[in-house]
LUMDREN-535777 format. One line per 8 residues: number of its first residue (from 1); their letters; for each residue x, y, z of C-alpha. Coordinates in pm, whole numbers, padded with zeros to 5 digits. Layout:
NUM = A = X/Y/Z; ...
end
This chain:
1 = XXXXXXXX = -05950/-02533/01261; -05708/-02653/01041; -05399/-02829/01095; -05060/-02758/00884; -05008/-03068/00683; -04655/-03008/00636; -04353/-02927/00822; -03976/-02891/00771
9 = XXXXXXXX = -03690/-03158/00860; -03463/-02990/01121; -03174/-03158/01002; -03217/-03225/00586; -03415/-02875/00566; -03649/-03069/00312; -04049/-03085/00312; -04161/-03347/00532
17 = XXXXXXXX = -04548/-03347/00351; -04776/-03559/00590; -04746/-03623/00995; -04662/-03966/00898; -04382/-03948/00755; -04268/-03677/01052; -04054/-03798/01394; -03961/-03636/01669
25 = XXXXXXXX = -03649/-03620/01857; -03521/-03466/02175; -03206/-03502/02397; -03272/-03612/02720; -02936/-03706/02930; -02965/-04012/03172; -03343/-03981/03141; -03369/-03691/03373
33 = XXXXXXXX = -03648/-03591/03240; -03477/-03260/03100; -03570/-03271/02728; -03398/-02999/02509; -03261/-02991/02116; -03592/-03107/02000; -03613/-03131/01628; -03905/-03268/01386
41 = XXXXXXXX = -03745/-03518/01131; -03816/-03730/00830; -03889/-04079/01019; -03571/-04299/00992; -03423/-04152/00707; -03277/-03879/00852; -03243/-04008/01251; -02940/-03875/01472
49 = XXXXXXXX = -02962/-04186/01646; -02875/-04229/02058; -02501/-04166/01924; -02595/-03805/01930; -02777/-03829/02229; -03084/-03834/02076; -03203/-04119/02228; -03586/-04021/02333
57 = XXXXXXXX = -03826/-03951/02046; -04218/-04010/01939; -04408/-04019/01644; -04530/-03691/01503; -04846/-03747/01505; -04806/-03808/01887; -04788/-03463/01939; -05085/-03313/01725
65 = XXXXXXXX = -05416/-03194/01802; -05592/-03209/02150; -05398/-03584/02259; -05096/-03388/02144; -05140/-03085/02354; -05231/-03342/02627; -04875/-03476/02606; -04680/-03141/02556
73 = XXXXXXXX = -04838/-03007/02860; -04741/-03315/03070; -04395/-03264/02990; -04407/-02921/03207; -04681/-03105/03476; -04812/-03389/03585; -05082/-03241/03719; -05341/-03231/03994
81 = XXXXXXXX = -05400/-03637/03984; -05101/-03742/04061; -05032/-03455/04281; -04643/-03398/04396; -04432/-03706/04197; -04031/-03766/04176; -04082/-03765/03839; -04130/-03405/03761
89 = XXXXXXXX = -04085/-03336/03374; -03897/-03063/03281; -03775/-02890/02976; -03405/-02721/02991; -03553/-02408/02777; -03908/-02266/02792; -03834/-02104/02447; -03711/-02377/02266
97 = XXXXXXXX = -04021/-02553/02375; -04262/-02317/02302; -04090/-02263/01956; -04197/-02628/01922; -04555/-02624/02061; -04635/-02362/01833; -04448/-02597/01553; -04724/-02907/01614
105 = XXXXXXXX = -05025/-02718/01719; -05041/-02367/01550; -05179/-02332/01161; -04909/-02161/00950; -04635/-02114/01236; -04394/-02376/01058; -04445/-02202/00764; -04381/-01874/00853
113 = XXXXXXXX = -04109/-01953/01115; -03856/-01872/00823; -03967/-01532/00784; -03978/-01409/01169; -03636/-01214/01113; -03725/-01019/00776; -03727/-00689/00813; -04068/-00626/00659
121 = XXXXXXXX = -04205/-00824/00935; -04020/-00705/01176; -04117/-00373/01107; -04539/-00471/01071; -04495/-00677/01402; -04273/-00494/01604; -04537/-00298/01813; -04804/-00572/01821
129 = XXXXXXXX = -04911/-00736/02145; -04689/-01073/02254; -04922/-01340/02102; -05064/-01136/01790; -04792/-01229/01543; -04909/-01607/01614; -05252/-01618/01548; -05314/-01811/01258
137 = XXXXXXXX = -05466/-01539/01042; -05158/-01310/01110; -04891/-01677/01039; -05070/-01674/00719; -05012/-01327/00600; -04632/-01396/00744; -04617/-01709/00510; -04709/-01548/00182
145 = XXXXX = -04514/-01232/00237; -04828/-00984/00267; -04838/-00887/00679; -04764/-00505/00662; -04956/-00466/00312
end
């Protein structure tokens, strides 16, 4: 399966054209393990900085693929090994990160993401089942404008 290669900076709104060149960003008050306002970014250049209160962040790239996966889904559990923790990881809205899962690990979802509120899609989607609209095949057809043709 292929990966998208590209992905937009949440705060310039330009191309950011490899994972290397991506960052990621999230608030996180007092380390309380409560991440929320995550945004992909062009690394350094356009950085909120801890002023901001964006002090956590990782690399793109530490979020792609099957390691990447590996660390999204730790930030909801640590799972079975370490069993019952007081470090429980937590994210202050299940949307938001979801929005961003999708972002990192689903083909064509960053690129469609602008079109979700057209009314052409709206209208192809609107009956489909709850994870239809983000299969890849369906992202792609969202992307270049032809879902509904």
């Amino acid at each position: 399966m292929t990966k998208p290669n590209q992905w937009t900076c949440d705060l310039c709104h330009k191309s950011i054209k490899s994972a290397a060149e991506g960052y990621v960003v999230w608030k996180d008050p007092a380390g309380l393990h409560n991440a929320h306002d995550i945004m992909i970014i062009h690394q350094a250049k356009c950085d909120p900085g801890s002023g901001a209160g964006y002090a956590s962040s990782y690399p793109l790239t530490e979020f792609l693929g099957t390691d990447g996966l590996t660390t999204l889904l730790s930030w909801l559990s640590v799972g079975p090994i370490y069993g019952p923790s007081e470090i429980t990881p937590t994210v202050r809205d299940l949307d938001e990160f979801v929005d961003f899962v999708r972002r990192v690990q689903i083909p064509y979802y960053e690129e469609a993401r602008p079109h979700f509120g057209e009314e052409k899609v709206q209208h192809a989607l609107g009956d489909a089942s709850e994870s239809y609209p983000y299969h890849p095949d369906v992202l792609k057809r969202i992307a270049d404008g032809t879902v509904g043709e």
